[in-house]
N, C-alpha and C positions, 0 to 999 in steps of 0.2 A: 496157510492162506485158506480164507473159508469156500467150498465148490459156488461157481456162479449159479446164482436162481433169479437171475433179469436177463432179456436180449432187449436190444435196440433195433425194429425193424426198418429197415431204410426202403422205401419204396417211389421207384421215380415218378409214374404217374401222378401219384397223390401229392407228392412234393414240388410239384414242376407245374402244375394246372396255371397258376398266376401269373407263370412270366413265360409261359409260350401258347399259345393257341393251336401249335398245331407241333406234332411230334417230328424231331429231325429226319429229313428225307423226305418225306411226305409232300405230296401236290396239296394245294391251297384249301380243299372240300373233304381231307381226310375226317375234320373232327375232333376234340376231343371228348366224344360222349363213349364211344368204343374204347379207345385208349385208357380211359380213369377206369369203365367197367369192367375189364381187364385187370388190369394194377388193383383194384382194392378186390376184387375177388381171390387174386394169389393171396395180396398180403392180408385178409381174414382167415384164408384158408392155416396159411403158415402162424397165424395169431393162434388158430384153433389147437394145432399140434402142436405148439409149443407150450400149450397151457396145458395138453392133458400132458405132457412129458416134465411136469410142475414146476416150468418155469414162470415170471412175472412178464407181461410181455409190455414194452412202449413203442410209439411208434411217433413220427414226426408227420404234420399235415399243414399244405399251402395256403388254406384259408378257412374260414369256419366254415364255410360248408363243408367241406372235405372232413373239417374236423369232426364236425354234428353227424355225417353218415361214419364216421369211426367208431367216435362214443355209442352212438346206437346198437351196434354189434354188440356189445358188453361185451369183447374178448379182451378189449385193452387196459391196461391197468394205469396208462395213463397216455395220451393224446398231446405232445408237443408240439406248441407254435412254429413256422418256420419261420426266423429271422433270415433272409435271405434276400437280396436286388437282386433287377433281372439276369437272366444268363444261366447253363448249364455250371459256369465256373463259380457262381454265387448259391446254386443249389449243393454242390459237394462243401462248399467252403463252410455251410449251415449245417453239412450231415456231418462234418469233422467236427465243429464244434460240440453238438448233441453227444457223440461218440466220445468226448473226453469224460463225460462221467457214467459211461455204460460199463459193463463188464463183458458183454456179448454181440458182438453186432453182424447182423447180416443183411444186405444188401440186395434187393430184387432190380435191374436195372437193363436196360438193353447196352447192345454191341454199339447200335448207331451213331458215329461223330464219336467214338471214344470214350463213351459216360461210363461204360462199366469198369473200363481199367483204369480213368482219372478216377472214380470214385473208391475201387478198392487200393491204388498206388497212394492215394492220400490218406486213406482209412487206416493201413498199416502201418504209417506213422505217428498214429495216435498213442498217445503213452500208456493207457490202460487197457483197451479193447481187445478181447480176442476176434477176430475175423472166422466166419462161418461161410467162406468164400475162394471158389478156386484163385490160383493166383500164379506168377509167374509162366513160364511158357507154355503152360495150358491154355491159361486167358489167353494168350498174345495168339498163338495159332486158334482157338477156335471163335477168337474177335473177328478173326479177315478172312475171308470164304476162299482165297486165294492162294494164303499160307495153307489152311487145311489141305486143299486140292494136293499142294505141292504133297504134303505130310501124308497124306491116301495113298498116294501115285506112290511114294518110295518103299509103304511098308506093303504096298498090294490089301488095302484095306476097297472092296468092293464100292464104287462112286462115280458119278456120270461125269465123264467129260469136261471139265472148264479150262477156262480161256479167259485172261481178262481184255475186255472190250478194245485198249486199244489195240492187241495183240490183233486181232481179229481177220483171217484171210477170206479170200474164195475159196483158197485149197481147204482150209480146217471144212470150211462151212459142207462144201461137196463131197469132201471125204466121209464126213458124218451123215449125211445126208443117202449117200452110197452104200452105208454100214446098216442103216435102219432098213431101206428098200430090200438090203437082202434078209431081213431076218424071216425065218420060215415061222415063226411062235408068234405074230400079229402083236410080240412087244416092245414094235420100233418105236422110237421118240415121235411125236408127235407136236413140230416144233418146237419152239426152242422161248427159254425162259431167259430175260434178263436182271441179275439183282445186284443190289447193294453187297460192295463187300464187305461191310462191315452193318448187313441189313439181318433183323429180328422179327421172327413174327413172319407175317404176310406184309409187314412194311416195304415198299421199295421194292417194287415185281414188277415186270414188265413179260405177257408173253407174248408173242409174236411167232408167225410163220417164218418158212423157207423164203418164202418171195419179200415178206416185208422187211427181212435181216437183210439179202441180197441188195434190197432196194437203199436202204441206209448207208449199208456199205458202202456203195457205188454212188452214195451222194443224192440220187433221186427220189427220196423223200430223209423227210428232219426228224431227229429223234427229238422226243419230250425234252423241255428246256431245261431240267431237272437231269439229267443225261447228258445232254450235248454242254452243261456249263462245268461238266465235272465226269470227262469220260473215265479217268484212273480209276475212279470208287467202283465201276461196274465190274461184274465178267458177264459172262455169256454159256451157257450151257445149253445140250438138248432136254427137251423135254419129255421125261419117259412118262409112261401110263402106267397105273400101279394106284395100290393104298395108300397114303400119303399117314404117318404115324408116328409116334413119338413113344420114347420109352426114358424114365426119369428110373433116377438112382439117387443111394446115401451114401457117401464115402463115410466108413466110420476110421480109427482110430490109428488103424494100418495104411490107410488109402485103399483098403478092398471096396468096391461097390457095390454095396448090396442092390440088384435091379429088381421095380418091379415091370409086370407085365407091359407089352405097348398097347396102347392106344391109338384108335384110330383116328385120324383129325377131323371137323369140321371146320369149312370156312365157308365167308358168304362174301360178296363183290357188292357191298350198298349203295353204292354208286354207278356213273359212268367213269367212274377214276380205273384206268388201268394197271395203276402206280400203285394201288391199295387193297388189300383180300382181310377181310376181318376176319380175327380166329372166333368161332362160335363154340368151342367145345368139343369134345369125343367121347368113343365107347370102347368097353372091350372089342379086338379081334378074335375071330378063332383060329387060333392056331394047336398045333398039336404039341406033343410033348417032346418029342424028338427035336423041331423048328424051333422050341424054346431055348433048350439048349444048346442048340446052333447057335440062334439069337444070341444068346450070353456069353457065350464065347467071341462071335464078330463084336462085340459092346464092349468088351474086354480090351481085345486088341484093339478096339479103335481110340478108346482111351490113352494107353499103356503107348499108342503110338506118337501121342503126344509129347509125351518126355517128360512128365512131371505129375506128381501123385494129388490126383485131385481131394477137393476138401469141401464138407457139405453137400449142397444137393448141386448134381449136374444133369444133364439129358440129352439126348439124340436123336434126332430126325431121321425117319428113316423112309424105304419106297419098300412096298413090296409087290412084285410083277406077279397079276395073278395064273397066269402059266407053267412059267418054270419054278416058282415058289421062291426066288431069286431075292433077298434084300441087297438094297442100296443105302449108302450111309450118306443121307444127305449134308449133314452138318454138327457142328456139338454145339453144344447150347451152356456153358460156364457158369450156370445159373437157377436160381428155380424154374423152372418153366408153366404152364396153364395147368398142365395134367394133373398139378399137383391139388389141383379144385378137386378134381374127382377122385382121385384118393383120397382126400383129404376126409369127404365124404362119406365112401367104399368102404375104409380100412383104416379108422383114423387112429383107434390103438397102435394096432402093428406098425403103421408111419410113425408113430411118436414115438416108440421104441427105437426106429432105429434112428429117429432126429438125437437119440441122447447119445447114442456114439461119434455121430459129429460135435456133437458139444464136448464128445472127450476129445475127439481130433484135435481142435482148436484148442480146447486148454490144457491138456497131459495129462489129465487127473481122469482118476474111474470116476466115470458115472454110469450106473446101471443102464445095459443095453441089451439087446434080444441074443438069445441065443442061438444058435443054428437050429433049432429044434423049432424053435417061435415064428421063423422064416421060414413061409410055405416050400416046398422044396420043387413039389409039383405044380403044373400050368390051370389044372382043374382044381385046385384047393383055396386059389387067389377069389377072391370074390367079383360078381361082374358089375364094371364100372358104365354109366350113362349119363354126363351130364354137360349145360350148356351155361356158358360165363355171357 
């Protein structure tokens, strides 16, 4: 059988713009102009690396515009119509379809209402496709911010606190609240954040104080109707103070992940929507060379804690307290995530190198991939990353 040289990039924004207005979770003024510039900057970015790692790339788009800012990129080699009625379950039904004559396919999609695991549980069942996409009890625990919690808690993987909303006491709230007032290092929580459990991105955030969680609880004031019509979806955590950062990885062939450095986040609040944080991009941290290897070690384990050997690109959300020098594992991310713009950009050789060992992961076959030699070893040999989606 001859080695694949096409992928199929499935990208939800770009596919989805026609038959929803506004991204699931989301109050009414989120927008779609943040959401699509988002989604078509990952998926140019991943068009780019997979063209220098000499593959053909296509991609599926909602309408002709979406199709016309595609083709404009010149990275795609060709631009498919979506056949597709309204609904999330009309968009996968379109991405199956497309995927029966791919060789390659991978998936850029969020956690929210279940799109990323309807789309890769259906994608699997395609008769030809290889999938370039975590799957099995990796997706499922780092879909629901709640399984993870649990998953943190039993392997002692370093992680703030949660609680999901309906759980929610006086006791949890004052004992947390007890724990921050003593801390002698000024890196108590500093209120407390509510999200989606199955929320991506800066989608679906709510932060709130001591008195205004107290005040809900106790029924004297209403939470957002977005909230109050669906308490199970929530949890509730404190909110620590720290770097807010992400760090992306390639699983190649083994399930090793090769990480690169993190990155620091940008977000911006373009509304008065409290439900919404737009991701604007990020930069190198500094960190030292000691904390990197730290880093890669907790990234390690928090994978590994998972239960199941990831495949293609995944990422981590992370805190780091600038005090104790303390990382927290916010979340996993089963997916490409934004940072990979800035790589993509940085270091788009050495990303494409290791995009072909994912491509042997998914199909068994060699395909030339970096050697350990070609992977910077050191935290000062990575080049420094700056940029804004």
């Amino acid at each position: 059988m001859m080695e694949p040289n096409a992928v199929l990039l499935l990208e939800w924004a770009c596919s989805n713009m026609q038959n929803s207005s506004h991204a699931p979770g989301c109050e009414d003024d989120c927008g779609e102009a943040g959401l699509l510039r988002e989604g078509m900057a990952m998926l140019a970015s991943l068009a780019r690396i997979c063209r220098i790692a000499g593959l053909r790339v296509q991609t599926v788009a909602a309408n002709r515009s979406v199709a016309g800012l595609l083709r404009h990129t010149g990275l795609f080699d060709n631009v498919l119509p979506l056949a597709a009625g309204p609904g999330p379950s009309a968009v996968v039904d379109a991405w199956s379809a497309a995927a029966e004559e791919a060789e390659l396919v991978c998936v850029i999609a969020p956690e929210l209402d279940g799109i990323l695991e309807a789309a890769v549980a259906r994608l699997s069942q395609c008769s030809s496709p290889n999938l370039l996409n975590c799957s099995g009890r990796l997706l499922t625990v780092a879909s629901d911010k709640w399984l993870t919690a649990e998953v943190f808690d039993r392997h002692q993987i370093p992680h703030p606190p949660t609680l999901p909303l309906t759980q929610l006491t006086h006791a949890w709230i004052t004992q947390h609240v007890a724990a921050s007032a003593s801390d002698d290092r000024a890196e108590a929580s500093c209120g407390w954040v509510i999200k989606r459990r199955d929320g991506a991105g800066g989608e679906a955030m709510l932060r709130v104080t001591s008195r205004d969680l107290l005040a809900r609880l106790e029924g004297l004031d209403a939470w957002p109707d977005s909230i109050a019509s669906r308490p199970s979806l929530w949890i509730v955590q404190p909110w620590l103070e720290g770097q807010a950062a992400s760090c992306s990885g390639i699983a190649d062939a083994s399930g090793r992940v090769r990480w690169l450095p993190p990155l620091r986040q940008r977000f911006a609040t373009p509304s008065a929507d409290a439900l919404h944080r737009e991701y604007r991009g990020g930069c190198s941290m500094g960190i030292n060379e000691p904390e990197w290897e730290q880093l890669q070690s907790l990234l390690d384990r928090t994978i590994a804690a998972a239960g199941e050997q990831p495949r293609g690109w995944i990422g981590v959300d992370l805190l780091l307290q600038p005090h104790s020098r303390q990382w927290y594992v916010i979340e996993i991310n089963p997916r490409c995530t934004s940072s990979l713009v800035g790589w993509a950009s940085a270091a788009e050789t050495l990303v494409a190198e290791g995009w072909k060992r994912a491509v042997a992961a998914a199909t068994s076959r060699g395909v030339g991939g970096p050697t350990d030699r070609a992977w910077p070893q050191d935290i000062k040999d990575w080049p420094t990353v700056d940029f804004f989606v």
